[in-house]
N, C-alpha and C positions, 0 to 999 in steps of 0.2 A: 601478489600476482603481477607479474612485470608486463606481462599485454593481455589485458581484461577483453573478454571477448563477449556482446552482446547473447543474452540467454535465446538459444532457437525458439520458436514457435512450438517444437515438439516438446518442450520442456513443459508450457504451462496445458498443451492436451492431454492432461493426465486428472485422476480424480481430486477436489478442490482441497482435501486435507492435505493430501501428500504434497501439492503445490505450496500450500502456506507454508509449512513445513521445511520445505526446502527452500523457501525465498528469505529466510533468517537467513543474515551474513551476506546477503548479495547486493550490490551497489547499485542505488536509485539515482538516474543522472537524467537530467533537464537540461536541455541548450535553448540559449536565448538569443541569436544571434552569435557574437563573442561570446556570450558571458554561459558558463558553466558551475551549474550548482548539483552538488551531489552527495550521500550520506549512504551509510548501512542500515539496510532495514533490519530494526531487532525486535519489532512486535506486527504482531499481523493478527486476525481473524478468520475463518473458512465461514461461508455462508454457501449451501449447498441447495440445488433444484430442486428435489423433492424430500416432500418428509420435515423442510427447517418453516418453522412459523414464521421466525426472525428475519429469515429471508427476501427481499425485493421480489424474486421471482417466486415466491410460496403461490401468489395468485392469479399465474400465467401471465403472460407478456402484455405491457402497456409502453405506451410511446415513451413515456419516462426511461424504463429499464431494458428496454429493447436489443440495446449494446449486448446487453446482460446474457443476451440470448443466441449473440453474435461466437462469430470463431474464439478461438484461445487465444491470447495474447494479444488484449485491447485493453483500452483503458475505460473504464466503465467510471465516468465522475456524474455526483448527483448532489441535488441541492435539499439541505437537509433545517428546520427549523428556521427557516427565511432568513437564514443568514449565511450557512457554513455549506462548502463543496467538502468532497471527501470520494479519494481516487482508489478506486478497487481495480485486479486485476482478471480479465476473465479466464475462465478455466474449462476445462472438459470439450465435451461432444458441444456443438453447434446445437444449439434448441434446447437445450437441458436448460440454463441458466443457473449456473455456480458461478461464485467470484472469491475474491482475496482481499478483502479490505486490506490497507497499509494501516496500521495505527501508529508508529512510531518511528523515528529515523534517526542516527547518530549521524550529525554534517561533517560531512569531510572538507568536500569544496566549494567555492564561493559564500560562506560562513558571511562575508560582510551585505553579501546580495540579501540571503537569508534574512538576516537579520532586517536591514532596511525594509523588506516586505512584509516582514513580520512586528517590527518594531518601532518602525521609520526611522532609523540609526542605523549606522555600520560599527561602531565600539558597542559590545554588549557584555555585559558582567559574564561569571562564568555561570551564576544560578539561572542567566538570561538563555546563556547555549543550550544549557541541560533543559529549559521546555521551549526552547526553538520547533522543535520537531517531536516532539511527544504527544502528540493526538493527533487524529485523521483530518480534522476542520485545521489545524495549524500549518499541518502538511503542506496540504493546498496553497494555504496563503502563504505559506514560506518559496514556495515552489512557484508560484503563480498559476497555480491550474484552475480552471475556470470553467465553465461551462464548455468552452469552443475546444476542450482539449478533452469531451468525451468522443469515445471512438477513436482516438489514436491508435495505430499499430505499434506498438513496441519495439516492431523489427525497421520499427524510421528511424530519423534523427531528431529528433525533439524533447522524446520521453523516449528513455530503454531503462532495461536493469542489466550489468554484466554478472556474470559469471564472476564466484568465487569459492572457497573452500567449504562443503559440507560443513556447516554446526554440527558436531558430534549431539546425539540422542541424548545423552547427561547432561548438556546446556541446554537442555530447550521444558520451558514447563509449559505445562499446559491447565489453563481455567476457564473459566464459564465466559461468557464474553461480556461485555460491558456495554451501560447503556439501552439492554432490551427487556423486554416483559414477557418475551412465548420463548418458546422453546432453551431456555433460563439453564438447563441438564447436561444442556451438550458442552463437553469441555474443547471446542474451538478456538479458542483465543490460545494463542502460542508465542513466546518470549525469549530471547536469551536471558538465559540467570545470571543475574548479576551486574549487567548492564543498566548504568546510569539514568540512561536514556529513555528508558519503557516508560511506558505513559502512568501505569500501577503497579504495584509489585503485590 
């Protein structure tokens, strides 16, 4: 795509599967002043309002997930295991509380920032790139997102995703999500096949 255009707001007001779903293949970009870092999201998770156990919002709004509960197209980061943030995006109706986990990113740009926040280097092997961005806790720290970058709008300059080509239905699987104990059935977790990059195959 020769001029990548910011995803509207109307994009992620829609039900939180079909959101995951279509945010394969779309470019995650961060600006730091100059400095621009950014990759393709190839794995994602749906965590949905009601009915998911697994959920943040399974037990109504708390100051923590609140975001969660906020308009579409925000960035909902939370602090997980007293160590790791991990940047979801919100989705649906205002008050419902659905989001998009990001689990995985292929880096496109600033690859040497990446890497420095993530490895404290900028030369990184190539087995180093391939888990630069393959989990949601590495995400963060490769990105810098932090606590002060929950509740960003998406439609700023700081954090966006642009627009890119539909992943055809045949590249995209789907499995259980990773890392949870309830609702363990749901096959949420969505992936390009074949892609390096994914956190699991």
């Amino acid at each position: 795509m020769s001029n990548p255009v910011k995803l509207p707001i109307e994009f992620y007001n829609r039900e939180v599967k079909s959101v995951a779903k279509s945010l394969l293949g779309k470019i995650f970009v961060r600006r730091n002043d100059d400095l621009v870092m950014s990759g393709i999201i190839v794995e994602v998770e749906a965590y949905n309002g009601k009915g998911d156990e697994a959920s943040h919002s399974f037990n109504g709004m708390t100051k923590r997930n609140e975001i969660m509960f906020g308009r579409a197209g925000h960035l909902y980061v939370y602090f997980t295991y007293g160590m790791h943030f991990c940047a979801n995006v919100v989705t649906g109706k205002e008050g419902f509380g659905a989001a998009v986990l990001i689990r995985a990113i292929e880096p496109i740009d600033g690859i040497s920032t990446l890497a420095k926040n993530r490895f404290f280097k900028e030369n990184i092997s190539h087995k180093e790139l391939i888990n630069l961005c393959n989990g949601p806790a590495k995400i963060c720290q490769a990105f810098s997102i932090i606590r002060e970058q929950n509740g960003i709008n998406l439609s700023g300059d700081e954090i966006y995703i642009l627009d890119a080509p539909e992943i055809p239905t045949s590249k995209i699987v789907s499995t259980p999500r990773i890392g949870i104990k309830k609702s363990i059935d749901l096959l949420w977790r969505y992936y390009i096949k074949d892609n390096p990059f994914v956190s699991k195959k």
